[in-house]
N, C-alpha and C positions, 0 to 999 in steps of 0.2 A: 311381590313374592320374594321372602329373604333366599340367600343363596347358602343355603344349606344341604343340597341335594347329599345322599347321602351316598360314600365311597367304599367299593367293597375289594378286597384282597380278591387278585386272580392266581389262584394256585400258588406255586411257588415261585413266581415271577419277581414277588416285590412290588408290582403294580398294583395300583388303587383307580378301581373302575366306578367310575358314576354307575349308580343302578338303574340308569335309565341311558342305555347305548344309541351312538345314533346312529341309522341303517342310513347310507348316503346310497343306496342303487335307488332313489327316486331322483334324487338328482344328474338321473344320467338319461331322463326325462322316457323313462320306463310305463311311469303310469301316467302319461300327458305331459306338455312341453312345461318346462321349467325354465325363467328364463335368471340370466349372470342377478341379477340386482336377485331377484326373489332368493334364489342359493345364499346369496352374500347374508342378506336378511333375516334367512332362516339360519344358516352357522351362529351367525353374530348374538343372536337370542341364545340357539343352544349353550354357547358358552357363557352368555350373562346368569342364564340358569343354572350353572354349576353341571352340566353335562363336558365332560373331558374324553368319553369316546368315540374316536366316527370309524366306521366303517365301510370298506368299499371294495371293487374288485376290476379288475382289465374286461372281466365277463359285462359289468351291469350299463347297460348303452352301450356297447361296442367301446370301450373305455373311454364314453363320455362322462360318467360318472366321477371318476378318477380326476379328469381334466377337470370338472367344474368344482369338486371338493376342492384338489390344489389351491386354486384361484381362488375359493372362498377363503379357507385359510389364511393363503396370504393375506387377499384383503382385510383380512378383521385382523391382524398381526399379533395373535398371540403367542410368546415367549412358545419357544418349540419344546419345551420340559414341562410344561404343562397342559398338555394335548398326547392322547394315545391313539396312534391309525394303526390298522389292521387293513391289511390287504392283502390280496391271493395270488393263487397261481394253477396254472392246468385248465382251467376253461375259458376258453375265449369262444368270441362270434362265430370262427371259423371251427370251432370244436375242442377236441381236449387233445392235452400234449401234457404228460406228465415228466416228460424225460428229463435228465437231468439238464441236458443242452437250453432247453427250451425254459425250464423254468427260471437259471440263470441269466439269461436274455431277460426274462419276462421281470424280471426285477430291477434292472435298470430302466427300463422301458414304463415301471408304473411312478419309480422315483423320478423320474420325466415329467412326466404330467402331474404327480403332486406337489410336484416342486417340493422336496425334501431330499436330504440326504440319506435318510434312513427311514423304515418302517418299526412301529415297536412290534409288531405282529405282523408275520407271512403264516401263512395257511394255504393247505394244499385243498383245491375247491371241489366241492361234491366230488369226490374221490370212488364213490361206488360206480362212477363210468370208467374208471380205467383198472388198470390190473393193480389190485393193494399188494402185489409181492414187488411190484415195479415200486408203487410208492415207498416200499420199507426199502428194499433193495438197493434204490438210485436217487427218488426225489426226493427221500429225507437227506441222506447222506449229503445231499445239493446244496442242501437247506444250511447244514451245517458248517458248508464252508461261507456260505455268503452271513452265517451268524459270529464266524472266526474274523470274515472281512469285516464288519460292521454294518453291513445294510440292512442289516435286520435284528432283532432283540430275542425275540421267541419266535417257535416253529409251534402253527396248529394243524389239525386239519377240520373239515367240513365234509356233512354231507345228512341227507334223510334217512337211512335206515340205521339203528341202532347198533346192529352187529358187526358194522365195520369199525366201532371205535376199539370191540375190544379186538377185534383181529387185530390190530393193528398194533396196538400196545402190547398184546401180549407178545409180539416181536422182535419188538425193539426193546433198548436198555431201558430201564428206568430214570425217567428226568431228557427225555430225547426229545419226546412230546409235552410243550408246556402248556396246552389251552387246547380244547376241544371246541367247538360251534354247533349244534345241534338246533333245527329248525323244526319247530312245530308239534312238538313232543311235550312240552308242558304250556300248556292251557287246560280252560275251565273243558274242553272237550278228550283232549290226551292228556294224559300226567304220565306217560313212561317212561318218558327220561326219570323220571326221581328216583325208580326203581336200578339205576343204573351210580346214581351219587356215591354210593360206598366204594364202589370197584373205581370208581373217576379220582375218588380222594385217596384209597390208597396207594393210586399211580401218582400221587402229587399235582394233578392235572387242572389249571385250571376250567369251568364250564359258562360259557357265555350260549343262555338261551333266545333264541330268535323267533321271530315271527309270533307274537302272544298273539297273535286275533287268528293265527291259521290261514293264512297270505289271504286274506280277507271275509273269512266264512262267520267268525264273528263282529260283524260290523253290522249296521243301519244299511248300509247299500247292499252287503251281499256280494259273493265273492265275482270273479271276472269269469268271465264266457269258459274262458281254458283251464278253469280249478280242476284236476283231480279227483278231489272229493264223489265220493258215492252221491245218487239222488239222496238217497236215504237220508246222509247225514248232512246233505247241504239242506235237508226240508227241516230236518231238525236244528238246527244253527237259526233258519228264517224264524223258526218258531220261536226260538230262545229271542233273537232279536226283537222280534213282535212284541212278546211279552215284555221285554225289558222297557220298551218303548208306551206301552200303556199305563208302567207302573213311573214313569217320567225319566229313566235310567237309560243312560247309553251303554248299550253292552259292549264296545269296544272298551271304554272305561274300564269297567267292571273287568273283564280278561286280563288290561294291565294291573289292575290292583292285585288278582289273583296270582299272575305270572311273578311280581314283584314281591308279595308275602314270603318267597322261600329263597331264603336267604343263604341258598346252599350255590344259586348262582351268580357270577359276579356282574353279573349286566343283562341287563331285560333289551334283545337289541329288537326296534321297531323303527320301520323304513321312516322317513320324515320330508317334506317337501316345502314348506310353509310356518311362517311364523306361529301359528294358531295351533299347527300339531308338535309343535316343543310346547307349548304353553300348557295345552292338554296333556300330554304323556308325563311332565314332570308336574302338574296339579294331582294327576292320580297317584305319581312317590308320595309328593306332600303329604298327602290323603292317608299311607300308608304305615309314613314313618310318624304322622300324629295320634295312628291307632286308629282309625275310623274306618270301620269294616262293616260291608252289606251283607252278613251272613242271613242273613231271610232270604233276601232276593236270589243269593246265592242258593243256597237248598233249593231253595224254587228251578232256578237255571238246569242245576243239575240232573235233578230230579227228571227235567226236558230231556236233559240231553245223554240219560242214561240207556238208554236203547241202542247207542250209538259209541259211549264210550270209548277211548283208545281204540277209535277204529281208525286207521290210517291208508294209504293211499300207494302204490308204488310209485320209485322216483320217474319222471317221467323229463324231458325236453323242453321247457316253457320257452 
């Protein structure tokens, strides 16, 4: 596979994001034990792939995640200018702390474990658990001294429900907030983020979309015991899955090809553990950037899973 993955402008950053981001919270052995050599294995691939995103957080394994990205990195010793990590701030194991005290702590403390000097991306974490007048008030303001110091490049934030991006922006100056994260909002079952792209671009903002399979409801296994999701829409996900699965189609595939088509975000971010799932999530770019679209099968999916539509879930504690 030539390495041509293809790189997209994040807002006004100036960064150039692989369209295929890598979610490093599996490596922090979230969905079953991960061990040093498999992590190293799977980095070392993602970057033969032309993948240049990872990201992580103090949140994903009690900041095992963090520790074993570090360690990967190092070990595969790629030049630090050519790698872009995104890391957070405000939730951790023991709960959320947006303050400003806490979160400048919390940034020395993840440049620790990743063995770096700098983040190109701090992001304030699922933020609709804390107070957003705190977040504009104290934890941006945070942000921006540790972006004066150098520890960090851009200020985003994250989180599930849609309405706190514009609270949030419509607050603050323009250009405070350079990257937004948004999970689970565009797939073949939501698309509402997309409804949001015009108001995102004319804050200058960049959008890095997460989770295209819906933290696992389109997938072959189906999601985990503690998804969220309505019955309703997880019977309908199984059903899309089914069918995918008779006509010889993996519907995770298919979700990344769909999440990757809109070119309006700069990174499709999808958790990764294993050498086989870089190999898959950047064969479905390939797939994408050569023009090869399942639109039947697609119609068909949807058509499944129009009952169910941008139906979404409140944030909840996982």
């Amino acid at each position: 596979m030539e390495k041509t993955l293809e790189l997209r402008s994040l807002g006004n950053t100036g960064l150039k994001l692989s369209c295929v981001g890598f979610g490093a919270s599996p490596l922090g052995s979230v969905f079953g034990p991960v061990s040093d050599e498999e992590a190293i294995a799977t980095v070392r691939e993602a970057f033969r792939l032309g993948i240049n995103f990872f990201d992580t957080s103090p949140y994903y394994g009690g900041t095992l995640s963090e520790k074993v990205l570090g360690k990967s990195l190092k070990a595969v010793g790629v030049p630090r200018d050519q790698f872009i990590v995104s890391t957070k701030c405000g939730r951790y194991k023991d709960g959320f702390d947006f303050s400003a005290t806490r979160v400048t702590q919390s940034i020395d403390e993840s440049l620790e474990r990743l063995q770096l000097d700098y983040v190109d991306i701090l992001q304030c974490h699922d933020i609709e658990f804390g107070s957003l007048d705190q977040i504009i008030n104290e934890t941006i303001p945070a942000l921006q001294k540790l972006k004066e110091k150098g520890k960090i490049r851009f200020i985003g934030i994250t989180g599930l429900p849609l309405g706190i991006f514009n609270y949030v922006l419509d607050r603050v100056p323009l250009g405070t907030i350079d990257v937004i994260l948004s999970y689970c909002h565009y797939g073949i079952n939501d698309t509402t983020l997309e409804d949001l792209l015009p108001y995102l671009k004319s804050k200058g903002v960049g959008v890095i979309s997460a989770s295209p399979l819906s933290m696992g409801l389109l997938t072959e296994n189906g999601p985990p015991d503690w998804h969220p999701a309505s019955s309703e829409l997880k019977a309908a996900c199984r059903k899309a899955a089914d069918f995918c699965k008779e006509k010889g189609k993996d519907i995770s595939k298919l979700a990344m090809k769909y999440s990757l088509c809109n070119k309006d975000f700069s990174s499709i971010l999808v958790g990764m553990k294993s050498v086989q799932q870089v190999q898959d999530n950047v064969a479905a770019a390939m797939e994408v950037m050569k023009g090869e679209k399942d639109d039947e099968i697609l119609v068909e999916i949807e058509e499944i899973l129009k009952p169910v539509k941008n139906q979404t879930w409140p944030s909840g504690i996982q």
